[in-house]
C-alpha positions as protocol buffer text, in pm:
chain_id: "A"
residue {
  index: 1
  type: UNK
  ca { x: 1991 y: 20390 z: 14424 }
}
residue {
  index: 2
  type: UNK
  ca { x: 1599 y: 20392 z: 14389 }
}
residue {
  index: 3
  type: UNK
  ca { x: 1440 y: 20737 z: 14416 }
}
residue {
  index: 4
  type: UNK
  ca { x: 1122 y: 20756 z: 14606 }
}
residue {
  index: 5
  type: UNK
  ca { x: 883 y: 21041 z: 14557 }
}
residue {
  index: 6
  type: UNK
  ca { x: 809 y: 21116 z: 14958 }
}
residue {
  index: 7
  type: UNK
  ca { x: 604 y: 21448 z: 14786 }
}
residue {
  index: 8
  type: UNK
  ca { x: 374 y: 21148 z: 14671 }
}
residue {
  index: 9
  type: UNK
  ca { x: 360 y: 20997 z: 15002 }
}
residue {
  index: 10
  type: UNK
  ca { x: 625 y: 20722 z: 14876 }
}
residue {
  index: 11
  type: UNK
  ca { x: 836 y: 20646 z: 15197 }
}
residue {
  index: 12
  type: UNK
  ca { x: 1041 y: 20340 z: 15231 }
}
residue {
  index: 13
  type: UNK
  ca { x: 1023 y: 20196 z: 15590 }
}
residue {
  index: 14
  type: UNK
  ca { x: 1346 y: 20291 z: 15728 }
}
residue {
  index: 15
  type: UNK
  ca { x: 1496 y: 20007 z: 15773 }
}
residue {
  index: 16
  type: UNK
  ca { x: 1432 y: 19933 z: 15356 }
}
residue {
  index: 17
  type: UNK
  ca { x: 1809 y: 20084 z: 15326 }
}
residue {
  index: 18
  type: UNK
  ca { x: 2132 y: 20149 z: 15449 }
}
residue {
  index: 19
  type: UNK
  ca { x: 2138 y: 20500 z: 15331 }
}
residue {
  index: 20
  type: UNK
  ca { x: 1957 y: 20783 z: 15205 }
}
residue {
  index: 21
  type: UNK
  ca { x: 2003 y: 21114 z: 15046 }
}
residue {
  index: 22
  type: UNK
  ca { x: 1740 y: 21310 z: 15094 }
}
residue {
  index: 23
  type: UNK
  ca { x: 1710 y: 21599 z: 14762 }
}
residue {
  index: 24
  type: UNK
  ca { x: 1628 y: 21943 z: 14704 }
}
residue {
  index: 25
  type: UNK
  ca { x: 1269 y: 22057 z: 14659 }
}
residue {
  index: 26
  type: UNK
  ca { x: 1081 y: 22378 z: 14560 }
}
residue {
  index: 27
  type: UNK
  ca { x: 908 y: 22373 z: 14921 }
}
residue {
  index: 28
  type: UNK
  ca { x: 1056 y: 22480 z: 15237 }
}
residue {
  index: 29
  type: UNK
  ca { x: 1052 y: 22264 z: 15534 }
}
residue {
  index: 30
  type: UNK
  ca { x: 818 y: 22483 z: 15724 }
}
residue {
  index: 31
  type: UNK
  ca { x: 544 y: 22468 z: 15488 }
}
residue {
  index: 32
  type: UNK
  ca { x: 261 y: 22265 z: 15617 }
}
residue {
  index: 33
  type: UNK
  ca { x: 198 y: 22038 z: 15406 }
}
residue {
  index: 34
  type: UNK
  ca { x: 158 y: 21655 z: 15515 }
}
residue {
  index: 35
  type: UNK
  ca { x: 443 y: 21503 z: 15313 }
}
residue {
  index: 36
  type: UNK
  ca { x: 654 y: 21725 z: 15464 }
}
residue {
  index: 37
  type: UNK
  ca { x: 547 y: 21646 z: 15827 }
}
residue {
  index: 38
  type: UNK
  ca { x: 581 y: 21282 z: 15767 }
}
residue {
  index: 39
  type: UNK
  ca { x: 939 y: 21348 z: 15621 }
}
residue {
  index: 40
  type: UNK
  ca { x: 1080 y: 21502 z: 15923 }
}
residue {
  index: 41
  type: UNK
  ca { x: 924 y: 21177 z: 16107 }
}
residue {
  index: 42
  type: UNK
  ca { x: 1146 y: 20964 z: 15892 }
}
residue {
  index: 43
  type: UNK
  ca { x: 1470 y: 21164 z: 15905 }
}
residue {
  index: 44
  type: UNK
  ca { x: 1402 y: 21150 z: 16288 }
}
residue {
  index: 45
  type: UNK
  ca { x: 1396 y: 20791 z: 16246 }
}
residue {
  index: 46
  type: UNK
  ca { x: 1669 y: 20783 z: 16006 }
}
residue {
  index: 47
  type: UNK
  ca { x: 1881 y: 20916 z: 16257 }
}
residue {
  index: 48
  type: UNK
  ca { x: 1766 y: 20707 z: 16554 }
}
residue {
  index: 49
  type: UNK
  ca { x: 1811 y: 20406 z: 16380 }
}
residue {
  index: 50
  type: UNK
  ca { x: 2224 y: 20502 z: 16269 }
}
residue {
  index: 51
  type: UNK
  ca { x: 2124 y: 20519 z: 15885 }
}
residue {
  index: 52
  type: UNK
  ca { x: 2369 y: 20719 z: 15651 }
}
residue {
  index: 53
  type: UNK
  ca { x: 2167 y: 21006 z: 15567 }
}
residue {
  index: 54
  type: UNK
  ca { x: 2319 y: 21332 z: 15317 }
}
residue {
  index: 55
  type: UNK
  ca { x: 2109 y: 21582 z: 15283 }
}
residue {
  index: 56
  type: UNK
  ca { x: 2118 y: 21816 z: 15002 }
}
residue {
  index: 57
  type: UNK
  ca { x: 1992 y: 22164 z: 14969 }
}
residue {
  index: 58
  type: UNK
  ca { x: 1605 y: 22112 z: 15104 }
}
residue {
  index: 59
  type: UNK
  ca { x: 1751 y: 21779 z: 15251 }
}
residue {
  index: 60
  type: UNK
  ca { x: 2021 y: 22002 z: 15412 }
}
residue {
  index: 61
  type: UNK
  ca { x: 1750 y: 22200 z: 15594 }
}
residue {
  index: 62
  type: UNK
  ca { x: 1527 y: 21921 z: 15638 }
}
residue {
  index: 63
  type: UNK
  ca { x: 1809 y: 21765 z: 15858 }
}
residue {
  index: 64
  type: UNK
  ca { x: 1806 y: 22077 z: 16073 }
}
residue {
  index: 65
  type: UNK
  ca { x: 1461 y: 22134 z: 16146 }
}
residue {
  index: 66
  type: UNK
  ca { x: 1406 y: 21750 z: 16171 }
}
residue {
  index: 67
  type: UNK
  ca { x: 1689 y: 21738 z: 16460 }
}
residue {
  index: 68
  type: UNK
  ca { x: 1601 y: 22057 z: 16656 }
}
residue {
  index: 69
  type: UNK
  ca { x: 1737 y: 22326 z: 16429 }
}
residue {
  index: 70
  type: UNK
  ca { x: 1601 y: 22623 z: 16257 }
}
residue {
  index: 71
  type: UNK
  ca { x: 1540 y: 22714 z: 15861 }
}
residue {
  index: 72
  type: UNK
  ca { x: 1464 y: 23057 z: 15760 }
}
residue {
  index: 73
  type: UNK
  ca { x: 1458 y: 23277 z: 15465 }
}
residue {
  index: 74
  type: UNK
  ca { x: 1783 y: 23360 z: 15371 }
}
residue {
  index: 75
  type: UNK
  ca { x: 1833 y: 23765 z: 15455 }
}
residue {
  index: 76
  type: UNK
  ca { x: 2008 y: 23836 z: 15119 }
}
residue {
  index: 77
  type: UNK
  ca { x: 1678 y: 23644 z: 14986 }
}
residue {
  index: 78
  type: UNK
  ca { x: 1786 y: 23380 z: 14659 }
}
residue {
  index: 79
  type: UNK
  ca { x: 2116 y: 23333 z: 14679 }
}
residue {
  index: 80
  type: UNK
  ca { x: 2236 y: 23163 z: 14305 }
}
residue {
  index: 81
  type: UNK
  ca { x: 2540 y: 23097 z: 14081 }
}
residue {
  index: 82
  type: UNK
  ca { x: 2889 y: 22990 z: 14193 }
}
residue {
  index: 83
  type: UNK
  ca { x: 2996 y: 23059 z: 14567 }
}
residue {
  index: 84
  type: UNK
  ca { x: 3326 y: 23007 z: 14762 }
}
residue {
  index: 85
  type: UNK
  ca { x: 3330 y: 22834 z: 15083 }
}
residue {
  index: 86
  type: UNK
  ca { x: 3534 y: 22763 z: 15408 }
}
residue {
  index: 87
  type: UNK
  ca { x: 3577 y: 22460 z: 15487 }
}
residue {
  index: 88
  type: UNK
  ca { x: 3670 y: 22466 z: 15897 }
}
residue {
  index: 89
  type: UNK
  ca { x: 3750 y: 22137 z: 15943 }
}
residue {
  index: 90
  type: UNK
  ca { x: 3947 y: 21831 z: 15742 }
}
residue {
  index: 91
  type: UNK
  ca { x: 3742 y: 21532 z: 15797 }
}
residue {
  index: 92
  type: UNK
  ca { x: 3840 y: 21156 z: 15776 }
}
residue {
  index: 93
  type: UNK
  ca { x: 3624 y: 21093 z: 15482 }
}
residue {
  index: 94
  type: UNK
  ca { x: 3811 y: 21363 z: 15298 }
}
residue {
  index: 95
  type: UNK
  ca { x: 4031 y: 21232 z: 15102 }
}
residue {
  index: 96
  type: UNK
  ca { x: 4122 y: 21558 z: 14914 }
}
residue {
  index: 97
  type: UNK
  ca { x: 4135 y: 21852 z: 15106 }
}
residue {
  index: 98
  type: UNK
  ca { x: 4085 y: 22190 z: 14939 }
}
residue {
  index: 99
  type: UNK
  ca { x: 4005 y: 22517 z: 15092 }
}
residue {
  index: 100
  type: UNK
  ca { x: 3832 y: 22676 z: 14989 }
}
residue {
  index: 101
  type: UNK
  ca { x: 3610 y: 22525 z: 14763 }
}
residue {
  index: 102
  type: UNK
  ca { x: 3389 y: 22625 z: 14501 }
}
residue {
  index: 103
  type: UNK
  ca { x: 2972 y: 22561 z: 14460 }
}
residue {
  index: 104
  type: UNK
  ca { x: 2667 y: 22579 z: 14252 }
}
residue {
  index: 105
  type: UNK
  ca { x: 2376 y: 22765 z: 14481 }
}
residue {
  index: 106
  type: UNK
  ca { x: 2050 y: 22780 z: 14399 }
}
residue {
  index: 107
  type: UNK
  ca { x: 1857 y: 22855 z: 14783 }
}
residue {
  index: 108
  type: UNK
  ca { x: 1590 y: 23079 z: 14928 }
}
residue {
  index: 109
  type: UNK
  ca { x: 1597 y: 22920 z: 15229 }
}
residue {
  index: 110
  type: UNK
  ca { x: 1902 y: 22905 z: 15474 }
}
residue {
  index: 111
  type: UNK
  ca { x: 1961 y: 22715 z: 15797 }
}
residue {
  index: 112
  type: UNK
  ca { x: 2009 y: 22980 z: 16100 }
}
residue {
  index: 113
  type: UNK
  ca { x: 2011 y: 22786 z: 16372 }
}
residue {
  index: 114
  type: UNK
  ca { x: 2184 y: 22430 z: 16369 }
}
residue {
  index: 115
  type: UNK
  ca { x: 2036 y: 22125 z: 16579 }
}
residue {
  index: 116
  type: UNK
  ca { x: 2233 y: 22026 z: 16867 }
}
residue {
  index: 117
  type: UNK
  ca { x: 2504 y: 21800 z: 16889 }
}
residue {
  index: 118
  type: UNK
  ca { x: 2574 y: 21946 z: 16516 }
}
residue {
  index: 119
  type: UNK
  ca { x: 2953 y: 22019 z: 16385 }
}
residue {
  index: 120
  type: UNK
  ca { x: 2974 y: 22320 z: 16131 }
}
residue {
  index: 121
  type: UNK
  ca { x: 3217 y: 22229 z: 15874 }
}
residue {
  index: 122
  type: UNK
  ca { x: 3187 y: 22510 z: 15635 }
}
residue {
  index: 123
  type: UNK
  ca { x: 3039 y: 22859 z: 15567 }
}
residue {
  index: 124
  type: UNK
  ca { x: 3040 y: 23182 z: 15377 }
}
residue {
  index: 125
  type: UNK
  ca { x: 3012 y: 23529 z: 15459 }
}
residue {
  index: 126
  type: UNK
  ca { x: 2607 y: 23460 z: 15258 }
}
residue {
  index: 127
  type: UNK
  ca { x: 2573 y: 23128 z: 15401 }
}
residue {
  index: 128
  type: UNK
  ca { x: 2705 y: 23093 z: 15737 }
}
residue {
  index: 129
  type: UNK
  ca { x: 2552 y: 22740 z: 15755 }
}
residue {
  index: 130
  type: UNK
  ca { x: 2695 y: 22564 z: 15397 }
}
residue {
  index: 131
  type: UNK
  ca { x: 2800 y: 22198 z: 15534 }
}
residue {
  index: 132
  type: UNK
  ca { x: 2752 y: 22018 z: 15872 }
}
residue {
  index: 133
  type: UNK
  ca { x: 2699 y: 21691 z: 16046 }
}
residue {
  index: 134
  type: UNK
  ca { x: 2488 y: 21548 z: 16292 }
}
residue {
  index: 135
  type: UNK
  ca { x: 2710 y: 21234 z: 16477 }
}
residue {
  index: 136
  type: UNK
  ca { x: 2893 y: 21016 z: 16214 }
}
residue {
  index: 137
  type: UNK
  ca { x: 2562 y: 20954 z: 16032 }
}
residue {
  index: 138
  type: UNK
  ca { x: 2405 y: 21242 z: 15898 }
}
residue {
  index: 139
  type: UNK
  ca { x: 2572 y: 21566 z: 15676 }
}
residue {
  index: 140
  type: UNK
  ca { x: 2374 y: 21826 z: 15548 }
}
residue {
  index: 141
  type: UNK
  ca { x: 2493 y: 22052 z: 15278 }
}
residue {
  index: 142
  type: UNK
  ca { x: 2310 y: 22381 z: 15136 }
}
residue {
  index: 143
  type: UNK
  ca { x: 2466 y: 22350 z: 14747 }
}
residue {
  index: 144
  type: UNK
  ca { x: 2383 y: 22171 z: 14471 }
}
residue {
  index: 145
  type: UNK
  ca { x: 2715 y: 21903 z: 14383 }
}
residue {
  index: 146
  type: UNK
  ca { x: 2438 y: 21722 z: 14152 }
}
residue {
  index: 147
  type: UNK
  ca { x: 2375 y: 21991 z: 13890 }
}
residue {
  index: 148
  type: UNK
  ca { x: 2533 y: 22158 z: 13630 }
}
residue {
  index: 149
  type: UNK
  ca { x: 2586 y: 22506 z: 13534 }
}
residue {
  index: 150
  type: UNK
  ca { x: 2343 y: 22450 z: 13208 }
}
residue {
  index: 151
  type: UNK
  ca { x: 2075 y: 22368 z: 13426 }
}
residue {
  index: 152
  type: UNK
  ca { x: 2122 y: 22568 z: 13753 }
}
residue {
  index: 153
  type: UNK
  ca { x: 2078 y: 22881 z: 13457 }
}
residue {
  index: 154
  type: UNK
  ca { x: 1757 y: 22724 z: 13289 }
}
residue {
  index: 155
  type: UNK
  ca { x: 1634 y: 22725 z: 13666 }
}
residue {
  index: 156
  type: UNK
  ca { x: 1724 y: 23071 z: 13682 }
}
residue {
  index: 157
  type: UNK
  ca { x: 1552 y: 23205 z: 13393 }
}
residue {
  index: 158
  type: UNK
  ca { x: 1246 y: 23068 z: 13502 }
}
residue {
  index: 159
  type: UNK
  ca { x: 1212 y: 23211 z: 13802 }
}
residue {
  index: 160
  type: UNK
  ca { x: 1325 y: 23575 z: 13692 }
}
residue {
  index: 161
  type: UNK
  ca { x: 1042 y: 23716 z: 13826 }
}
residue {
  index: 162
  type: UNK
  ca { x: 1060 y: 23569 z: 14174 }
}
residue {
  index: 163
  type: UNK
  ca { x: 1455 y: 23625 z: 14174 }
}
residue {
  index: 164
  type: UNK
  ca { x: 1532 y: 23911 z: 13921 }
}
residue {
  index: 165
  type: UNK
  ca { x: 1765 y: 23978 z: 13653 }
}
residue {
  index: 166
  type: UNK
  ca { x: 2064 y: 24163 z: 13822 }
}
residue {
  index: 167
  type: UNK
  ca { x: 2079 y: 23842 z: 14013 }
}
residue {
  index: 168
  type: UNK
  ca { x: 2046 y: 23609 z: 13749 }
}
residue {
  index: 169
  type: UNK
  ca { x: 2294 y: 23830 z: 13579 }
}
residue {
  index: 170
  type: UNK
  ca { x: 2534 y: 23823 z: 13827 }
}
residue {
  index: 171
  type: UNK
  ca { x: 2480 y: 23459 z: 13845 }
}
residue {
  index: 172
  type: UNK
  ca { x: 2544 y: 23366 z: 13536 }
}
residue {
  index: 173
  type: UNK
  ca { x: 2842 y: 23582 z: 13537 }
}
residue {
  index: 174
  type: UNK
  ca { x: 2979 y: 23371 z: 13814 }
}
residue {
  index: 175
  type: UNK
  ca { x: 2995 y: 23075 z: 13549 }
}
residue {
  index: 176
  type: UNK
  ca { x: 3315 y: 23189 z: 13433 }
}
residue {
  index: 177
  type: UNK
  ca { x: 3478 y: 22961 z: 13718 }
}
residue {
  index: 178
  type: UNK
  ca { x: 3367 y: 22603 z: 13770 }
}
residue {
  index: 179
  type: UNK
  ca { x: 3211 y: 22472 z: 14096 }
}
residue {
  index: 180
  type: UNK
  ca { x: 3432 y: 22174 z: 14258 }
}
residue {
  index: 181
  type: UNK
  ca { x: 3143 y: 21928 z: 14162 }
}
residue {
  index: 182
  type: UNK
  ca { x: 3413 y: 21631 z: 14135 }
}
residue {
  index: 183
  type: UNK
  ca { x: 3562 y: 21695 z: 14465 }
}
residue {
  index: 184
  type: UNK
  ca { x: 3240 y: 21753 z: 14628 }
}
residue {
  index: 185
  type: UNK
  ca { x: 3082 y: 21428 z: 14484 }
}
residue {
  index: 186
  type: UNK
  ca { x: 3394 y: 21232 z: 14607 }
}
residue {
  index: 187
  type: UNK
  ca { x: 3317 y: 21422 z: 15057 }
}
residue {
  index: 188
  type: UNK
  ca { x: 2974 y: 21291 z: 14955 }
}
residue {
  index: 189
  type: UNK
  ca { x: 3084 y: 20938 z: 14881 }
}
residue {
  index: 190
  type: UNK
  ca { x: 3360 y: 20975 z: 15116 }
}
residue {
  index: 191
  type: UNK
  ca { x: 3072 y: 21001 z: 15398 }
}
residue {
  index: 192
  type: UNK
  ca { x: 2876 y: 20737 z: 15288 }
}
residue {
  index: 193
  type: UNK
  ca { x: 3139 y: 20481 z: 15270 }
}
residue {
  index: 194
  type: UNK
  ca { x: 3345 y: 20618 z: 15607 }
}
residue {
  index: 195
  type: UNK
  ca { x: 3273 y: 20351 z: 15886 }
}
């Protein structure tokens, strides 16, 4: 893997790899801001082109606006801490299949509106949009399978006064359970490697 700051105006040329994962962010993919713009260019191209692409979290939405759908604040605002999710559909490139599963949230933003010729394969009651796929090429999925509870909370704290502390509370409360990070690493790889 070699990480490329795209905030910095690093891009790759798209044909540089065979697949990208495209990561969370503290901006929203409606800002304005040039990186931004030039990143929904390259997931367009990304997807064109057949490249393997997972988005996660910002990369989740990113996927959707860059493909036709929509990203909007989230109507219960930050939604953080440990949630439960439906998966709808068994895919090939699960090799484990468990439903429902558990994950680590940390989102402001929320897709609303998927692109078309999208599959929805899981939601929540708070997240109606938590994993889908665009063709056999691109998944999108709104949680965080990369972090840990230590650091999701150190997030947390520093935004109490954006998110506030009967949230926070409640999130951290949630952190008596642990997220299915093992079995949501392995859909992940499961994706990438599925021919």
């Amino acid at each position: 893997m070699v990480p490329r700051f795209v905030c910095d105006g690093d891009f790759p040329d798209v044909e540089d790899f065979e697949s990208y994962i495209i990561s969370g962010s503290k901006y929203s993919v409606y800002d304005d801001i040039q990186w931004i713009r030039d990143l929904k260019e390259f997931t367009k191209m990304a997807y064109d082109t057949g490249k393997k692409t997972i988005g996660v979290c910002f990369g989740h939405q990113m996927i959707a606006e860059a493909l036709g759908g929509i990203v909007q604040r989230g109507i219960n605002g930050f939604m953080i801490g440990i949630h439960k999710f439906e998966l709808l559909k068994e895919k090939a490139w699960m090799h484990t299949f468990q439903n429902p599963y558990k994950m680590l949230m940390l989102c402001q933003d929320q897709v609303t509106n998927l692109p078309p010729g999208s599959e929805l394969i899981s939601k929540s009651l708070d997240c109606p949009v938590a994993m889908f796929s665009v063709g056999d090429h691109f998944l999108g999925i709104q949680g965080h399978p990369e972090f840990t509870k230590e650091y999701n909370k150190a997030i947390f704290e520093s935004r109490i006064g954006k998110i506030g502390w009967e949230k926070i509370d409640k999130a951290i409360k949630s952190f008596e359970k642990d997220p299915d990070t093992a079995l949501l690493q392995q859909y992940l790889m499961g994706f990438l490697n599925h021919k």
